[in-house]
N, C-alpha and C positions, 0 to 999 in steps of 0.2 A: 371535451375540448372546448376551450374557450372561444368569444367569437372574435376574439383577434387572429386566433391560428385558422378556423375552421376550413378557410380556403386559402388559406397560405402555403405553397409545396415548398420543398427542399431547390435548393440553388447549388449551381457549382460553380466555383471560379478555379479558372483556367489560369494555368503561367506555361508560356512557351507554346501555348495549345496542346497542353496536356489539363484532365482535370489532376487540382491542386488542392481542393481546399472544399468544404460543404457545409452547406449555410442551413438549417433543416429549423424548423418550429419550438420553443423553447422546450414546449412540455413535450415534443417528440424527445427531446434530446434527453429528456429525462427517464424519460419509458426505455431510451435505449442502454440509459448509463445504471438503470436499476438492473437489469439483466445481463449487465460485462458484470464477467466471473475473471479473475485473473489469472492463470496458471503458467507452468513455465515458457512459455512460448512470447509471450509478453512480460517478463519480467525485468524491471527498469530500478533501476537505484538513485534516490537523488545525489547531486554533489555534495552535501552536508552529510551524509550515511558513510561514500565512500572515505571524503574525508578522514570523517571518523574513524571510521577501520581502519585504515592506513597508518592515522597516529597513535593507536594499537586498543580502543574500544572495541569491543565486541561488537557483530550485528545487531545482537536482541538490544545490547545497551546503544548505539546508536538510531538504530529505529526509534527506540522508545522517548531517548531526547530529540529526534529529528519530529515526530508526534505532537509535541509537548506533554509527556505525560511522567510522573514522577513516579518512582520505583512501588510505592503503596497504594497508584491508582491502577498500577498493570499488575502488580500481586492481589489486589480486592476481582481485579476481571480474572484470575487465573485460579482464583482462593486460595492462596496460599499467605504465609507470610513476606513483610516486606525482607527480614535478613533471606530467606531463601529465596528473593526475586535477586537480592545483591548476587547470591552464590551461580545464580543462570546466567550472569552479566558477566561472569569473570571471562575475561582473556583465554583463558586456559580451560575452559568446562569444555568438558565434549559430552555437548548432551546429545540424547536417543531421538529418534525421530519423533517419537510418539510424541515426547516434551517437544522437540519442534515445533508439530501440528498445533500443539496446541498455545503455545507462541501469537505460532502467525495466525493463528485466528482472533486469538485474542488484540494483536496489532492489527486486522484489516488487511491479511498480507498471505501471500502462500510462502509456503516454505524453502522453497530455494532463494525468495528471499532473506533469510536466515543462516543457510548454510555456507561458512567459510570455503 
């Protein structure tokens, strides 16, 4: 720990006199955010994903441009080719769980965020 934080605690601020909000040390926050694991319980979509699905993208294909990443840099992390990355992005694929898993992990992501 650095000696900017060394004796710097965590804060709360309050709204309504309820706690609201938590102010905590930077490299705390980092210790904390190495160790969130995401799983379905917290699973959040951004508006740019939903979007997408809605106007008829696939999840894998909208995660992957909500990312920034192009169909030959998510088939090199899955090793695969890029036309079989196009065929996991179709609309219409019902892929297996197992190809989920390994989706979302190759996205940073659990797998019900993948699943329509």
């Amino acid at each position: 720990m650095s000696v900017l934080t060394k004796n710097i605690d965590h804060q709360v601020i309050k709204f309504d006199g309820k706690p609201a909000f938590a102010v905590v040390p930077f490299e705390q926050f980092e210790k904390m955010a190495e160790q969130y694991i995401p799983d379905e319980s917290n699973v959040s979509f951004p508006h740019e994903v939903i979007k997408a699905n809605f106007n008829g993208d696939s999840l894998p294909k909208a995660w992957r441009e909500h990312l920034g990443l192009t169909q030959a840099q998510l088939a090199s992390r899955l090793e695969i080719s890029q036309p079989a990355m196009a065929k996991l992005e179709r609309p219409a694929a019902n892929l297996r769980k197992s190809t989920l898993k390994k989706l979302a992990q190759a996205l940073g992501l659990v797998v019900e965020q993948l699943e329509d």
